[in-house]
PABANU-97012 format. One record per atom (N, C-alpha, C): residue number from 1; x, y, z; atom name. Coordinates in steps of 0.02 Angstrom, whole numbers, m for minus. Atoms other than C-alpha are relative to their C-alpha. Example, Ala and Ser with C-alpha at 12.3 -4.5 7.8 and 13.67 -1.06 7.14 Angstrom:
2
<node 1,<45,m59,0>,"N">,
<node 1,<615,m225,390>,"CA">,
<node 1,<45,60,0>,"C">,
<node 2,<m42,m59,m3>,"N">,
<node 2,<684,m53,357>,"CA">,
<node 2,<m39,55,37>,"C">,
***
This chain:
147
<node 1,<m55,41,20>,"N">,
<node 1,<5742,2734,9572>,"CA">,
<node 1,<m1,m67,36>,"C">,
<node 2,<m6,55,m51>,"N">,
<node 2,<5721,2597,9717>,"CA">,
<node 2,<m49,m44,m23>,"C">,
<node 3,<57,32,41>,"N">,
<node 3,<5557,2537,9605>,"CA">,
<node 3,<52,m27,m58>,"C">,
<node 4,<m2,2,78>,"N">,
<node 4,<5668,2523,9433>,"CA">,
<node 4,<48,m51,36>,"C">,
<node 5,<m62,40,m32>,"N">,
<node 5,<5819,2436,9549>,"CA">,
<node 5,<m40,m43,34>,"C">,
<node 6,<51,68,m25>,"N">,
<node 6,<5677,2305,9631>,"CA">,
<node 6,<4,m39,m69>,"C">,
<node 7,<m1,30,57>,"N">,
<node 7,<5629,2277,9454>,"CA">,
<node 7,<18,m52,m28>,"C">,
<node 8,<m52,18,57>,"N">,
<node 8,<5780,2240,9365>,"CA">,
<node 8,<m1,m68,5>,"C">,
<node 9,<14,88,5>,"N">,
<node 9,<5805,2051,9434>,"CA">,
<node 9,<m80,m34,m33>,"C">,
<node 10,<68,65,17>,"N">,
<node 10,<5614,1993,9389>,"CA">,
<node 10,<0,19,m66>,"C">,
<node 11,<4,m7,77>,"N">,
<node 11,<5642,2080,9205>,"CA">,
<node 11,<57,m86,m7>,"C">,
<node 12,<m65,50,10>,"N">,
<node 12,<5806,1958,9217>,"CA">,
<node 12,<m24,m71,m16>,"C">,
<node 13,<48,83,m11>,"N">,
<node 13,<5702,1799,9270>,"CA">,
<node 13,<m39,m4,m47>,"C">,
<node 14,<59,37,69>,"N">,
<node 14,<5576,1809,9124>,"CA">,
<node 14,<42,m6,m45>,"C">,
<node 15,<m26,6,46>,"N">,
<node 15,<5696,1851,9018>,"CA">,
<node 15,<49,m72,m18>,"C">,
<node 16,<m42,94,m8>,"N">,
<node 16,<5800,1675,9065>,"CA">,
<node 16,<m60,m17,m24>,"C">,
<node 17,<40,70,15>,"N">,
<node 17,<5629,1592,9052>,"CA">,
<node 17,<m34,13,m48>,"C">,
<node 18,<m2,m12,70>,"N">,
<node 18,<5614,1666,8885>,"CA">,
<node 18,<36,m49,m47>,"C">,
<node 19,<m47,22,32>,"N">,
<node 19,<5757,1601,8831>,"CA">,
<node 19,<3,m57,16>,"C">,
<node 20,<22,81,m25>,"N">,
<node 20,<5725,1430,8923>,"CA">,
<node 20,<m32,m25,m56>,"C">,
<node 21,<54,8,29>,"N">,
<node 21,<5570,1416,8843>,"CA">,
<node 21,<14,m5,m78>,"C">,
<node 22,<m18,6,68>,"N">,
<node 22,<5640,1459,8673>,"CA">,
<node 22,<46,m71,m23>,"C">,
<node 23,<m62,41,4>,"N">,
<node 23,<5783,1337,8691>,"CA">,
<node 23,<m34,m77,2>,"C">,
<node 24,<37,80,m9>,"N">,
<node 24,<5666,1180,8738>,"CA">,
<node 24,<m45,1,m86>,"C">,
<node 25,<31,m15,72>,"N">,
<node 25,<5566,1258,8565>,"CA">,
<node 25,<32,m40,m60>,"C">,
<node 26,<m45,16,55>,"N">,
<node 26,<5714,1225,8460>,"CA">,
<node 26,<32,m62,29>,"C">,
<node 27,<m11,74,m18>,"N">,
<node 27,<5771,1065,8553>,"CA">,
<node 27,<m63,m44,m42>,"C">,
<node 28,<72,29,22>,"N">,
<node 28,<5590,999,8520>,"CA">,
<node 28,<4,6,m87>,"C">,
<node 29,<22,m14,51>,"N">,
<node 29,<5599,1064,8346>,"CA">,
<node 29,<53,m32,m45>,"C">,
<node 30,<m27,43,23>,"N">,
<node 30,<5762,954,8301>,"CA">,
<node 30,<4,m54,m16>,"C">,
<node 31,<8,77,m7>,"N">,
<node 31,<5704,809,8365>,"CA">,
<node 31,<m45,m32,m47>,"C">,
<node 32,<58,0,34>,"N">,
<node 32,<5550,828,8260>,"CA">,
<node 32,<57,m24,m78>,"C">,
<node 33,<m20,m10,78>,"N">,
<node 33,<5673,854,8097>,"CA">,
<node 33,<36,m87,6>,"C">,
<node 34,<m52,76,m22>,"N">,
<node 34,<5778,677,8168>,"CA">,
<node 34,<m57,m29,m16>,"C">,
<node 35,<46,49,21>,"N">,
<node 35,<5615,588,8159>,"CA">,
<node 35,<m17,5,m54>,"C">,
<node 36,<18,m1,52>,"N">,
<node 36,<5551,654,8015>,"CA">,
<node 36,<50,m35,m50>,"C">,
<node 37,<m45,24,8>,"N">,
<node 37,<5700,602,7952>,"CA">,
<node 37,<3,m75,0>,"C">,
<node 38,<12,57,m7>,"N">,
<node 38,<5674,441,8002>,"CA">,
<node 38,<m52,m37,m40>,"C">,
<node 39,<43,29,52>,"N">,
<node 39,<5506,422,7913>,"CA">,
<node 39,<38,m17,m63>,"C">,
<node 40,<m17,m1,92>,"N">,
<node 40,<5580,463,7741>,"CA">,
<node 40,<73,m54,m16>,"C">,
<node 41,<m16,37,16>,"N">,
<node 41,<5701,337,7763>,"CA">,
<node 41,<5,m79,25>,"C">,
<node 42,<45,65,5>,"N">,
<node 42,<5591,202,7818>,"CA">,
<node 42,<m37,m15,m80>,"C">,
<node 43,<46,22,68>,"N">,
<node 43,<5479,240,7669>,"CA">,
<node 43,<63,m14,m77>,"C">,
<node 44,<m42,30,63>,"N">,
<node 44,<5636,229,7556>,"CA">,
<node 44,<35,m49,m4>,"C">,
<node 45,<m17,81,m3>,"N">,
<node 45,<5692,68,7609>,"CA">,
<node 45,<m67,m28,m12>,"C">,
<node 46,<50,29,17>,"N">,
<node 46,<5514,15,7598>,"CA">,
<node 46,<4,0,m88>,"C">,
<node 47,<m13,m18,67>,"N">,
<node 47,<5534,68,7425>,"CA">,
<node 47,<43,m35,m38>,"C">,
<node 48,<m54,55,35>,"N">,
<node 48,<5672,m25,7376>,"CA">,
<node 48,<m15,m69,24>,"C">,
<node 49,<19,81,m9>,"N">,
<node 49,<5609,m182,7462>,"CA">,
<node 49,<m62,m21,m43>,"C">,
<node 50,<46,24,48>,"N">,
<node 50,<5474,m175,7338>,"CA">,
<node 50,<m6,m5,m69>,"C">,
<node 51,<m24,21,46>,"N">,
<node 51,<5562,m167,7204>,"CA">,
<node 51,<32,m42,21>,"C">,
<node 52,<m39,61,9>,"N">,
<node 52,<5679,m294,7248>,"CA">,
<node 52,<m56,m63,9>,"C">,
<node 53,<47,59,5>,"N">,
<node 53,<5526,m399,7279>,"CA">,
<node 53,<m25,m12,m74>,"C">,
<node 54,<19,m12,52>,"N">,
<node 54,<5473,m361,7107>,"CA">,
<node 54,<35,m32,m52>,"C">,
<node 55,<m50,50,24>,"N">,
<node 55,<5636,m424,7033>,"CA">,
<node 55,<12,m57,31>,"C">,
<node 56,<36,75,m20>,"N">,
<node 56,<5619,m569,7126>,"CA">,
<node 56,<m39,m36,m18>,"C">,
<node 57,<30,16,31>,"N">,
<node 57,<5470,m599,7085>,"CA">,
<node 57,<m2,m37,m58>,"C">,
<node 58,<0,28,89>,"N">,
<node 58,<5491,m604,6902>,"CA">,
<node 58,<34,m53,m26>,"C">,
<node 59,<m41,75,5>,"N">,
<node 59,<5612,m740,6907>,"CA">,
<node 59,<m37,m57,32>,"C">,
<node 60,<51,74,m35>,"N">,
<node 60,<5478,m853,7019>,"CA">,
<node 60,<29,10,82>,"C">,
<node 61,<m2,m3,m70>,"N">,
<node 61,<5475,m849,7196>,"CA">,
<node 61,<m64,m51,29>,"C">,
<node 62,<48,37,m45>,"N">,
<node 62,<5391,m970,7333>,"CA">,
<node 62,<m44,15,37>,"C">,
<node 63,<41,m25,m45>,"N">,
<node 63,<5253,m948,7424>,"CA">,
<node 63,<32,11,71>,"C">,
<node 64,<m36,m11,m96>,"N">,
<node 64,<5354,m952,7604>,"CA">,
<node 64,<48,44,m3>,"C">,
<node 65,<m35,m84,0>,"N">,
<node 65,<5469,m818,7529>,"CA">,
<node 65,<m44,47,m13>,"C">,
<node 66,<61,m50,m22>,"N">,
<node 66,<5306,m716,7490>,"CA">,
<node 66,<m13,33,34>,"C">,
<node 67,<30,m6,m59>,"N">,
<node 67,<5259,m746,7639>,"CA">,
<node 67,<40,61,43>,"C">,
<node 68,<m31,m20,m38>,"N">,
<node 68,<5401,m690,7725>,"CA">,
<node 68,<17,83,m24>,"C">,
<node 69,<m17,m72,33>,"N">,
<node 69,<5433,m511,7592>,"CA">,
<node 69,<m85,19,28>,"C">,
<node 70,<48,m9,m5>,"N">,
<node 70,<5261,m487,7634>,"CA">,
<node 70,<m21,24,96>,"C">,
<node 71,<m19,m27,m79>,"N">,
<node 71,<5279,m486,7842>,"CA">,
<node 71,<42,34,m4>,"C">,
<node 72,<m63,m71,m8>,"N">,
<node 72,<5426,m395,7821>,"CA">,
<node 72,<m24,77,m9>,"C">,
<node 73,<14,m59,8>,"N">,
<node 73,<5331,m274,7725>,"CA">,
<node 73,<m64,31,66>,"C">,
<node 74,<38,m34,m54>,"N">,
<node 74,<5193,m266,7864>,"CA">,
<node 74,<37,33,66>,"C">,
<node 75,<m39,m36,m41>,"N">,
<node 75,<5323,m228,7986>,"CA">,
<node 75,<38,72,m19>,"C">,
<node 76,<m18,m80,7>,"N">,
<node 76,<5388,m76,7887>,"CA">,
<node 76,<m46,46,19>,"C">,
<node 77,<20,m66,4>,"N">,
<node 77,<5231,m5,7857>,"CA">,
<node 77,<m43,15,91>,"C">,
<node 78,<4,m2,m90>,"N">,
<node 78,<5211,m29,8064>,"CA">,
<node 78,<39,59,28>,"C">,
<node 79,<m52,m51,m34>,"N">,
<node 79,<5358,44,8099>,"CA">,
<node 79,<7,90,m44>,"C">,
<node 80,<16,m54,10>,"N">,
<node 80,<5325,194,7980>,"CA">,
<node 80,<m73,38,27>,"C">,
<node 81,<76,m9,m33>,"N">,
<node 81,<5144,217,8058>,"CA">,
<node 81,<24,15,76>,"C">,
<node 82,<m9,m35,m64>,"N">,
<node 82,<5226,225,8250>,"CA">,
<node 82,<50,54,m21>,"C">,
<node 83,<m46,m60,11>,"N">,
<node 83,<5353,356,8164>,"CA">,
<node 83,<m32,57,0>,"C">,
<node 84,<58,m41,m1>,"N">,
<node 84,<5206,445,8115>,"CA">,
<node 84,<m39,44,58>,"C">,
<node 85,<35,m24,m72>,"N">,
<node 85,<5119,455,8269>,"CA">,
<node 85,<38,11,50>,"C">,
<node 86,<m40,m29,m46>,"N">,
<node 86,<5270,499,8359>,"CA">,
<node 86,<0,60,m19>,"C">,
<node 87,<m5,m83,10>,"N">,
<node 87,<5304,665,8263>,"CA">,
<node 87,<m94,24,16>,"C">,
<node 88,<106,m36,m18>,"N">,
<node 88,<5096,693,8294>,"CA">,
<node 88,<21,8,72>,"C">,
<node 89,<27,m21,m87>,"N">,
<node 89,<5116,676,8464>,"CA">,
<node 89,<88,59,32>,"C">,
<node 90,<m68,m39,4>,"N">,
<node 90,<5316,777,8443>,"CA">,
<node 90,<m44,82,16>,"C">,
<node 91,<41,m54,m3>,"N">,
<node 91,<5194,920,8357>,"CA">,
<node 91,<m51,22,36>,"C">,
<node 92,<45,m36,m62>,"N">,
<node 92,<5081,943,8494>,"CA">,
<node 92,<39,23,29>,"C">,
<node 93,<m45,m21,m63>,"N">,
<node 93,<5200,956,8615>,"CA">,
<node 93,<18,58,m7>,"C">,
<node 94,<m35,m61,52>,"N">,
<node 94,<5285,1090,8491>,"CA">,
<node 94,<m36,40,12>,"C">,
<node 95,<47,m41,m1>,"N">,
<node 95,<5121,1159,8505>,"CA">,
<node 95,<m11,42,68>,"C">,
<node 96,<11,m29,m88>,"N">,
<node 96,<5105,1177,8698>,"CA">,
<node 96,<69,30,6>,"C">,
<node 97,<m85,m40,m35>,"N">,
<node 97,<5307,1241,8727>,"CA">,
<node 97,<m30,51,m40>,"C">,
<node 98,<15,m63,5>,"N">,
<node 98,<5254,1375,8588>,"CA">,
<node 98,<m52,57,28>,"C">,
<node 99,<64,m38,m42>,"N">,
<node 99,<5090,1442,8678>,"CA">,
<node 99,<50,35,68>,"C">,
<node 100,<m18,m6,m71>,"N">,
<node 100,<5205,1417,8850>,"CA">,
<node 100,<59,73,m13>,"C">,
<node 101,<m49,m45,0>,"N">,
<node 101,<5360,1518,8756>,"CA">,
<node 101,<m33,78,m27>,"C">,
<node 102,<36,m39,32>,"N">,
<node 102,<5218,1642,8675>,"CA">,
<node 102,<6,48,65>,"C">,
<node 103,<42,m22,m79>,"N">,
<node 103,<5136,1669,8864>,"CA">,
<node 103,<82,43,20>,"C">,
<node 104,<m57,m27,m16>,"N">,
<node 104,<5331,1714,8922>,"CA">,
<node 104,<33,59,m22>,"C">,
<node 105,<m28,m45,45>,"N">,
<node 105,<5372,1816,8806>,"CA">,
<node 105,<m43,69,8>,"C">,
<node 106,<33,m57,m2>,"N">,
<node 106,<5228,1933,8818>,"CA">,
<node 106,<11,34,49>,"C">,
<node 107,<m15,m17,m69>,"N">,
<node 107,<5265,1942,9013>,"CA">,
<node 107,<52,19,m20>,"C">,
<node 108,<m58,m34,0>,"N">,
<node 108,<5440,1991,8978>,"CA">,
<node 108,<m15,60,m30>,"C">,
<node 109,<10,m55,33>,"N">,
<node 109,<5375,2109,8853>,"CA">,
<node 109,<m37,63,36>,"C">,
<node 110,<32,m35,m31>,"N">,
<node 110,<5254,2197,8975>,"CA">,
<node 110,<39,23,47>,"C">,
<node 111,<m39,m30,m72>,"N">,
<node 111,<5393,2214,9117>,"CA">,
<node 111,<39,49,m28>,"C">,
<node 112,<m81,m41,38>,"N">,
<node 112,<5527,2260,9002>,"CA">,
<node 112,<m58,83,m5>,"C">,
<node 113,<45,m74,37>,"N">,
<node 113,<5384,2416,8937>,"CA">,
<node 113,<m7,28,102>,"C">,
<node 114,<29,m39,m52>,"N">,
<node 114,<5333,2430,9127>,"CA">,
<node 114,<67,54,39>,"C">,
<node 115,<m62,m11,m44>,"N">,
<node 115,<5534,2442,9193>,"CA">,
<node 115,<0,78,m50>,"C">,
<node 116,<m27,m56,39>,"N">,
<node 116,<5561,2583,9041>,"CA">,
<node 116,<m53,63,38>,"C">,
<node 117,<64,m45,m26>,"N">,
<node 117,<5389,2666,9116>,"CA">,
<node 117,<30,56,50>,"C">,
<node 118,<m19,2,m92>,"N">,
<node 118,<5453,2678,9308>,"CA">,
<node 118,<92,35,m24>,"C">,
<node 119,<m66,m42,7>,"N">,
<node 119,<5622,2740,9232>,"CA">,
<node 119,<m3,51,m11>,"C">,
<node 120,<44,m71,40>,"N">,
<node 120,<5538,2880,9129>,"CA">,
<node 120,<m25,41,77>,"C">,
<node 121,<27,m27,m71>,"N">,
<node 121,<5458,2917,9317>,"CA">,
<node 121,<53,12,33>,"C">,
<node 122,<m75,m6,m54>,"N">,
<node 122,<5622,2896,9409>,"CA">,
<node 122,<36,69,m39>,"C">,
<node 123,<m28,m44,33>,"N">,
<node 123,<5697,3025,9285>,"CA">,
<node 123,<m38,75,m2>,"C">,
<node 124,<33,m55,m23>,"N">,
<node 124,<5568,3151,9295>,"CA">,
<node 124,<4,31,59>,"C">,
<node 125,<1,m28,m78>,"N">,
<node 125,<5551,3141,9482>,"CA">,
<node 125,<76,42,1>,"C">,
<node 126,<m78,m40,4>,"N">,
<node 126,<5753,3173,9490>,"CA">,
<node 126,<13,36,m10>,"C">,
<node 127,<m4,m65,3>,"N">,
<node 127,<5740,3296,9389>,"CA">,
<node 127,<m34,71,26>,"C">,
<node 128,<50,m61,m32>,"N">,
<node 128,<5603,3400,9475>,"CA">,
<node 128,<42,10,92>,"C">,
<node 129,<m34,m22,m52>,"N">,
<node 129,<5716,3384,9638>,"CA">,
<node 129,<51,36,m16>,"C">,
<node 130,<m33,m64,23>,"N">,
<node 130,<5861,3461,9548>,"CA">,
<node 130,<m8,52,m20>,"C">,
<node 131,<30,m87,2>,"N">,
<node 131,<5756,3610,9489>,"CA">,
<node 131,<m11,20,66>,"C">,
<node 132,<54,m38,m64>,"N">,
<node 132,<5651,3623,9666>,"CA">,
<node 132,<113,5,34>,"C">,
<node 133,<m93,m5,m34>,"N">,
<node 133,<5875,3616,9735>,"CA">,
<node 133,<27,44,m29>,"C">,
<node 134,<m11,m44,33>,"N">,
<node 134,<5926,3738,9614>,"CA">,
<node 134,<m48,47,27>,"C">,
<node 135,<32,m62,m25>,"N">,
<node 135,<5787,3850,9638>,"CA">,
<node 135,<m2,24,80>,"C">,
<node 136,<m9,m20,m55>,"N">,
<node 136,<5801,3835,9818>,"CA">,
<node 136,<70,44,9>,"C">,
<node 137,<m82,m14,14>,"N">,
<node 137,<5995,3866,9804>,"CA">,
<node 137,<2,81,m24>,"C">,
<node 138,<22,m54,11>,"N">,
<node 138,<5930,4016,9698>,"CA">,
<node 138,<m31,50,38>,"C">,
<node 139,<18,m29,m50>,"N">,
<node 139,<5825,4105,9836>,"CA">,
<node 139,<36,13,48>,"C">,
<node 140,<m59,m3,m40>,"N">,
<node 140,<5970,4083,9958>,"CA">,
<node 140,<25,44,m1>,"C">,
<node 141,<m63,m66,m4>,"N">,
<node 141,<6082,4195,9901>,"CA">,
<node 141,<m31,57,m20>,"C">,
<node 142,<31,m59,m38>,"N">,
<node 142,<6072,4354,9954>,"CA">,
<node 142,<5,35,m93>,"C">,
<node 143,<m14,m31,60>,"N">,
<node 143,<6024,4472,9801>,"CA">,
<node 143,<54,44,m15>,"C">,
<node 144,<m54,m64,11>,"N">,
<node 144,<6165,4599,9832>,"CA">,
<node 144,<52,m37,m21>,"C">,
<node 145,<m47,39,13>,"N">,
<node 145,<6291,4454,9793>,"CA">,
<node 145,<m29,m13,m59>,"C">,
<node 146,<9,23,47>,"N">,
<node 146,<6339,4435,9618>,"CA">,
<node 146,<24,m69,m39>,"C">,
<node 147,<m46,55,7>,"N">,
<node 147,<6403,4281,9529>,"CA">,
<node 147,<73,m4,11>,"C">,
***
């Protein structure tokens, strides 16, 4: 029993840094949906700035307004390109917390199986002292005495 009662706190501690681990998972995995998020409505303002260039257009437009729908548009598709490569470098990360919350998890899983083990042992032993106490208890009394 003094093995299963050592135990109990370090099952406790993985199991927090289970749940740590999970919790930074799903933090990480919001932030991802916020950016993504972000792409799709970069590319749909890009989208509409190219139609409205379009109708513009068709009525006549200057070369120095061109110019300028034209930088504008290089700056979207900039700023959708570092959006990009933020969720790339989001999904790695995603990648390493799940390996880290994987690794944790198995350790909890092995203690938790080892603590049930060492209980299974604690329960046996216990009980083989209450038989060997009983049966001693049994020998004791004198045979001429009945219940």
């Amino acid at each position: 029993m003094k093995r299963v009662k050592r135990m109990q706190p370090v099952l406790r501690l993985a199991e927090l840094e289970v749940e740590k681990a999970g919790q930074q998972l799903a933090m990480l995995q919001q932030r991802i949906d916020i950016e993504l998020g972000k792409i799709t409505q970069l590319q749909d303002y890009q989208h509409e700035y190219r139609s409205n260039l379009m109708q513009v257009a068709q009525a006549g437009i200057t070369v120095e307004r061109l110019r300028l729908f034209d930088s504008f548009h290089q700056q979207l598709d900039r700023a959708i390109s570092q959006q990009k490569q933020l969720v790339k470098q989001l999904q790695q990360e995603q990648q390493r917390l799940l390996q880290i919350w994987q690794e944790k998890d198995i350790r909890f899983k092995s203690l938790q199986k080892m603590l049930e083990r060492l209980q299974r042992e604690a329960a046996v032993a216990q009980n083989r002292i209450e038989q060997r106490n009983h049966d001693e208890y049994a020998r004791r009394r004198s045979p001429d005495k009945g219940w």
